[in-house]
C-alpha positions as CSV (number, residue, x, y, z in Angstrom):
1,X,14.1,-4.2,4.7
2,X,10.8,-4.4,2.6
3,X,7.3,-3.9,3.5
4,X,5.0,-6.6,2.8
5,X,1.4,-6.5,3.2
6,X,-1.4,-9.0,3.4
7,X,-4.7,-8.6,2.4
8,X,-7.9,-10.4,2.4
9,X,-9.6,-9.8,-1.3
10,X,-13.3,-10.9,-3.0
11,X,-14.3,-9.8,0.9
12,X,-15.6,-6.5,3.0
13,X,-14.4,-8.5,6.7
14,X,-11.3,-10.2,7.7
15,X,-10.2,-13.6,8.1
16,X,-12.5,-14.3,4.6
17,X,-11.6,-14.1,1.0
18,X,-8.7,-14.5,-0.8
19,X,-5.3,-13.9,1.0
20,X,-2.4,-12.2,-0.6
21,X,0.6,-11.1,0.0
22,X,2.1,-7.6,-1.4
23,X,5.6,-6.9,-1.7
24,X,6.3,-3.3,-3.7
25,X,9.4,-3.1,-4.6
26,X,11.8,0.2,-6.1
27,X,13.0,-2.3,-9.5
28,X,12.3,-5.8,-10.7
29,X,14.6,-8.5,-8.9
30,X,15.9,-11.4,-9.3
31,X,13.2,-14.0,-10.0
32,X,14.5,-17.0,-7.6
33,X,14.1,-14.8,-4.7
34,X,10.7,-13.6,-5.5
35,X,9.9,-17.4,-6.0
36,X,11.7,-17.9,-2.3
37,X,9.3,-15.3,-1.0
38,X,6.4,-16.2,-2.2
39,X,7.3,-19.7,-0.6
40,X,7.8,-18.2,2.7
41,X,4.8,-16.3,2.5
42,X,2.6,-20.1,2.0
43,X,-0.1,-18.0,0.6
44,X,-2.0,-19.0,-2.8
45,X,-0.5,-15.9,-4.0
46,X,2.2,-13.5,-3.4
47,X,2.1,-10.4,-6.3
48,X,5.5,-8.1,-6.4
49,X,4.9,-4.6,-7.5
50,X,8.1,-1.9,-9.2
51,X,6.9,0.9,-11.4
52,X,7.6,1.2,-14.9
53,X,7.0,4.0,-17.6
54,X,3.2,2.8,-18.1
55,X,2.0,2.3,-14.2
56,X,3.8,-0.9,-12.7
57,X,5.0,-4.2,-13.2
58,X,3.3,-6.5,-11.4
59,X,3.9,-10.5,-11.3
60,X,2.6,-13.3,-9.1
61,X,3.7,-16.1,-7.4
62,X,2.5,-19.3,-5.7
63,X,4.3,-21.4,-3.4
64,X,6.3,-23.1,-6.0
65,X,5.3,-21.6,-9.6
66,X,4.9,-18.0,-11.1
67,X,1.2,-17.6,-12.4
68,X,0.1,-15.7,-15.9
69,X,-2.8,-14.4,-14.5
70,X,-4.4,-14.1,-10.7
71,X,-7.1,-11.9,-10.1
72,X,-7.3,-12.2,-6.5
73,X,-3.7,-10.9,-6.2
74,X,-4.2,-8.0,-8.6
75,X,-7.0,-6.6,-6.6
76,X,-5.1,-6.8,-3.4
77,X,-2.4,-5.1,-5.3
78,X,-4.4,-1.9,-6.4
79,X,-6.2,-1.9,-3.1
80,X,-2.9,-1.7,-1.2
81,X,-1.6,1.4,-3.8
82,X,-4.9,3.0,-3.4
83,X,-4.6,2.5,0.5
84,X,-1.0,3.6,0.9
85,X,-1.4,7.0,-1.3
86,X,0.4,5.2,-4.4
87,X,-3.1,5.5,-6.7
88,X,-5.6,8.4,-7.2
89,X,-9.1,7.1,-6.4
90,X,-10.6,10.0,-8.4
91,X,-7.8,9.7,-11.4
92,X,-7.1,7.3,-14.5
93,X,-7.3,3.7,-13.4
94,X,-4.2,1.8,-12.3
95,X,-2.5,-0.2,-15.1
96,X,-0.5,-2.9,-14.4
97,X,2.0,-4.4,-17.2
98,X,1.8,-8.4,-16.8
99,X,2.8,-11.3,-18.2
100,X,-1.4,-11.6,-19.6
101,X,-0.6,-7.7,-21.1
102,X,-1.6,-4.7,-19.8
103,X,-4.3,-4.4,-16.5
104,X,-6.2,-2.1,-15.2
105,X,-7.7,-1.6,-12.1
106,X,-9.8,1.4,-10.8
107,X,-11.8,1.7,-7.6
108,X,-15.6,2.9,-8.0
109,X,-17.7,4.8,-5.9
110,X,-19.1,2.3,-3.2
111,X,-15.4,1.0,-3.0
112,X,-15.1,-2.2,-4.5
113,X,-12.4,-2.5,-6.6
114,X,-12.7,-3.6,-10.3
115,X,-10.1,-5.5,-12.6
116,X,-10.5,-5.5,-16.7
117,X,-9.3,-9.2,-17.6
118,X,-8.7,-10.5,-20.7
119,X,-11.9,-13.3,-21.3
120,X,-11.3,-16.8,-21.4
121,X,-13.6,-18.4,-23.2
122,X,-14.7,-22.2,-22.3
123,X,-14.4,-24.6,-25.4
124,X,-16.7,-27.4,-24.4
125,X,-14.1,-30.6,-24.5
126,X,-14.6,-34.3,-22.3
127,X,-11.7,-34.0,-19.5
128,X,-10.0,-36.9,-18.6
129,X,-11.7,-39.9,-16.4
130,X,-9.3,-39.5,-14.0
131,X,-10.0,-35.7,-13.3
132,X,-13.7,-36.6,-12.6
133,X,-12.9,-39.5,-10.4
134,X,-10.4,-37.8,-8.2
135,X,-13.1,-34.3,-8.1
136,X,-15.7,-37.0,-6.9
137,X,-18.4,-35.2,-8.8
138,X,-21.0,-37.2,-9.8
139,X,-24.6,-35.8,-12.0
140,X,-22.3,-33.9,-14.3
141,X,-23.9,-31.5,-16.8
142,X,-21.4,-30.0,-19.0
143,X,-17.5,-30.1,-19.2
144,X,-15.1,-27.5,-20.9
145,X,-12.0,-26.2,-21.1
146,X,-10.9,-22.8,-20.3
147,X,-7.4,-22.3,-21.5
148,X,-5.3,-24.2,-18.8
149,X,-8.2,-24.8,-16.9
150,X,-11.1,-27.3,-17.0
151,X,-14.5,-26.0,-16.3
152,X,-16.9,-28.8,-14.7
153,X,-20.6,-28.0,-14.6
154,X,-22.8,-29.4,-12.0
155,X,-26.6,-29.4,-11.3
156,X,-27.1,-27.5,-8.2
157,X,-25.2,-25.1,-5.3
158,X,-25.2,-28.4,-3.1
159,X,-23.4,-30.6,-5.2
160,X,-20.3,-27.9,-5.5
161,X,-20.8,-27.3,-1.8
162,X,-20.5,-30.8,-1.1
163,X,-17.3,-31.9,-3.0
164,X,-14.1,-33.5,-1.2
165,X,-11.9,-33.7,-4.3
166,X,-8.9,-36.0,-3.7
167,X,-5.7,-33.6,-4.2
168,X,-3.2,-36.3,-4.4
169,X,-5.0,-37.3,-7.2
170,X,-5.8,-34.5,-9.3
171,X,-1.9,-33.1,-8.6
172,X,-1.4,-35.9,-11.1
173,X,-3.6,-35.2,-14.2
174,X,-1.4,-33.7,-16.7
175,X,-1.4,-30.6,-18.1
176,X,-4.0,-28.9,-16.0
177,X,-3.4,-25.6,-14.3
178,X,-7.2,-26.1,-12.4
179,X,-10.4,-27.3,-12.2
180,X,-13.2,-24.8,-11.9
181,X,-16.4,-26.8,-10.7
182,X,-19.5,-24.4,-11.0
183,X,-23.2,-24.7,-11.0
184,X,-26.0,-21.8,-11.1
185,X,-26.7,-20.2,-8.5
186,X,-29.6,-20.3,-5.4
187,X,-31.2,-17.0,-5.7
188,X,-28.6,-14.6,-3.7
189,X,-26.1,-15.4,-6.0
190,X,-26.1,-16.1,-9.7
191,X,-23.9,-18.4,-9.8
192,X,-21.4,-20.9,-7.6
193,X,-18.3,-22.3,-8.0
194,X,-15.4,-23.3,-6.4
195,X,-11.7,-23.9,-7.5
196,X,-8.8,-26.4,-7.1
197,X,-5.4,-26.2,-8.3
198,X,-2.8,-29.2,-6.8
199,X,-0.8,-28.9,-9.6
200,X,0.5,-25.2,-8.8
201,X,0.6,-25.8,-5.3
202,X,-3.2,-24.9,-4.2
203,X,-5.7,-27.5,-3.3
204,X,-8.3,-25.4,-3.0
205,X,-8.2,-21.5,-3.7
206,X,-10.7,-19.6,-1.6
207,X,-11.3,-17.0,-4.1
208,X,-10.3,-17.1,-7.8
209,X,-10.6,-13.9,-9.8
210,X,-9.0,-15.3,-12.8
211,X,-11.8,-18.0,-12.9
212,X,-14.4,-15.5,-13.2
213,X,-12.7,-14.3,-16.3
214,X,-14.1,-17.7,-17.8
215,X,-17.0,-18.0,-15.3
216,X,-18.2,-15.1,-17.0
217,X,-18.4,-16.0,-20.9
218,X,-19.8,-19.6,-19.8
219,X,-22.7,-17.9,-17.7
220,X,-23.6,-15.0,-18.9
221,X,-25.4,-16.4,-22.2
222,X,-27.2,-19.6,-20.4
223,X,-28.7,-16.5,-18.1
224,X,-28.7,-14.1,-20.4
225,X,-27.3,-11.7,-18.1
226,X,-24.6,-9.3,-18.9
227,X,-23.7,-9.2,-15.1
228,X,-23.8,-11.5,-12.9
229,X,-23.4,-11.9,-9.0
230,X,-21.1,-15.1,-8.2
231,X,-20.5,-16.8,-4.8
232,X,-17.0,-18.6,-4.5
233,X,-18.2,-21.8,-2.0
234,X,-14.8,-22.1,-0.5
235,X,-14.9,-22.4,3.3
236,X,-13.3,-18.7,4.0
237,X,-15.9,-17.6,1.1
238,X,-15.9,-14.6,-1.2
239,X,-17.9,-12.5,-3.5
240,X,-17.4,-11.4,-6.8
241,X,-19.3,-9.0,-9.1
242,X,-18.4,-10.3,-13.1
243,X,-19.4,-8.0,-16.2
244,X,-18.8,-9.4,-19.7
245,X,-17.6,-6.8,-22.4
246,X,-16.9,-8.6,-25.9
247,X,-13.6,-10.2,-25.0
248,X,-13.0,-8.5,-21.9
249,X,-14.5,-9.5,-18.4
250,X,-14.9,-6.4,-15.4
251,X,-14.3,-8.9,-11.9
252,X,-15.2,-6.7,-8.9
253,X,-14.3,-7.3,-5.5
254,X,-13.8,-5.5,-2.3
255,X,-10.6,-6.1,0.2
256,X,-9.2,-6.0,3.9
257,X,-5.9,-5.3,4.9
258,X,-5.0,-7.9,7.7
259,X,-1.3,-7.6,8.1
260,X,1.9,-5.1,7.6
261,X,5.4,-6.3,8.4
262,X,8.7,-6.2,7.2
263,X,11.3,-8.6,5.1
264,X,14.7,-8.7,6.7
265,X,16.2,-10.1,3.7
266,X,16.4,-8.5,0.7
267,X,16.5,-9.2,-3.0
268,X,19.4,-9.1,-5.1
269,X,18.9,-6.7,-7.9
270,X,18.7,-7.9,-11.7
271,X,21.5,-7.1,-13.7
């Protein structure tokens, strides 16, 4: 049997934020049964954790692709090794070896947790017609892309609040890993945005750290603002503190444990 965990992240309550499921394991396995489990799990994202000679291995999952990058994921991951003895709070930050290169992960003094991503920087570029027309979004002010993604820039907090995007539709635009829709914020926050993803199996992610990575760069010189406080306008809702750094971007978050159980059926070890 095999723990697994599930925790809220991007959120200080439960039942909000991001949720993802943890699965540490004692080696790397056999990639059709992670894929399996992160199926079963029918959670945006399910990250699998083994240690290696540099901190751990760490990969992610959605219901029917393995991801390059997930931010929400990784912070449930360093919350659960920091919550189950596995990470010093007062030591060298947690490093994670990943398919986007090495992570790290340390938790600061008021407890949120903080992730150093690589920055992806938006290139602006017109999407396709039939992105816009199946995100509904009308008023648009500025379009990019952000390496798999496209970025969408709207007017105001309402007009990302108020999308119904039509997922059957946008599950068939080509070559698009999501759609980040964004405007500035409403005082509280800096900025909004929210995030869709049909194509990997997520209509609509609650809370996107991996965004923010991209959020970040795009924002922070139309604020001039090196840090920035952003409001993911999903419908469970999520906070996230973002810190541009050259070509690095510091995503902070805090996260909720919700569930602990057990897998009755194991993995089969690689060979």
């Amino acid at each position: 049997m095999l723990a697994v965990t599930q925790i809220d992240a991007f959120t200080a309550r439960p039942f909000a934020g991001n949720p993802a499921a943890v699965c540490v394991l004692d080696s790397l396995h056999d990639d059709a049964w992670m894929q399996a489990t992160a199926s079963e799990m029918a959670l945006s994202e399910t990250a699998f954790l083994a240690p290696g000679p540099d901190g751990w291995h760490l990969r992610w999952f959605t219901p029917t692709v393995e991801v390059d990058l997930c931010g929400h994921a990784t912070l449930a991951s360093a919350h659960h090794l920091y919550e189950a003895g596995l990470a010093d709070p007062g030591g060298a930050p947690i490093r994670f070896q990943t398919r986007s290169g090495i992570l790290t992960a340390e938790r600061d003094a008021d407890g949120w947790i903080s992730l150093d991503l690589p920055a992806t920087v938006p290139e602006p570029a017109t999407p396709p017609d039939a992105l816009l027309e199946a995100l509904g979004v009308e008023g648009v002010v500025a379009t990019a892309r952000a390496g798999r993604d496209w970025l969408i820039e709207l007017p105001c907090p309402e007009a990302v609040r108020d999308l119904t995007p039509d997922a059957t539709r946008l599950r068939q635009v080509p070559e698009v890993r999501g759609m980040i829709v964004t405007s500035v914020g409403d005082g509280l926050f800096d900025i909004v945005s929210r995030f869709f993803a049909p194509g990997s199996g997520i209509d609509e992610d609650p809370v996107t750290g991996s965004a923010h990575a991209a959020l970040g760069p795009w924002w922070s010189p139309r604020l001039d603002r090196a840090e920035l406080l952003a409001s993911q306008a999903s419908s469970r809702g999520g906070v996230v503190r973002v810190a541009v750094d050259g070509d690095r971007v510091r995503v902070a978050g805090q996260a909720v444990t919700t569930l602990r159980g057990q897998l009755l059926v194991g993995p089969a070890p690689v060979r």
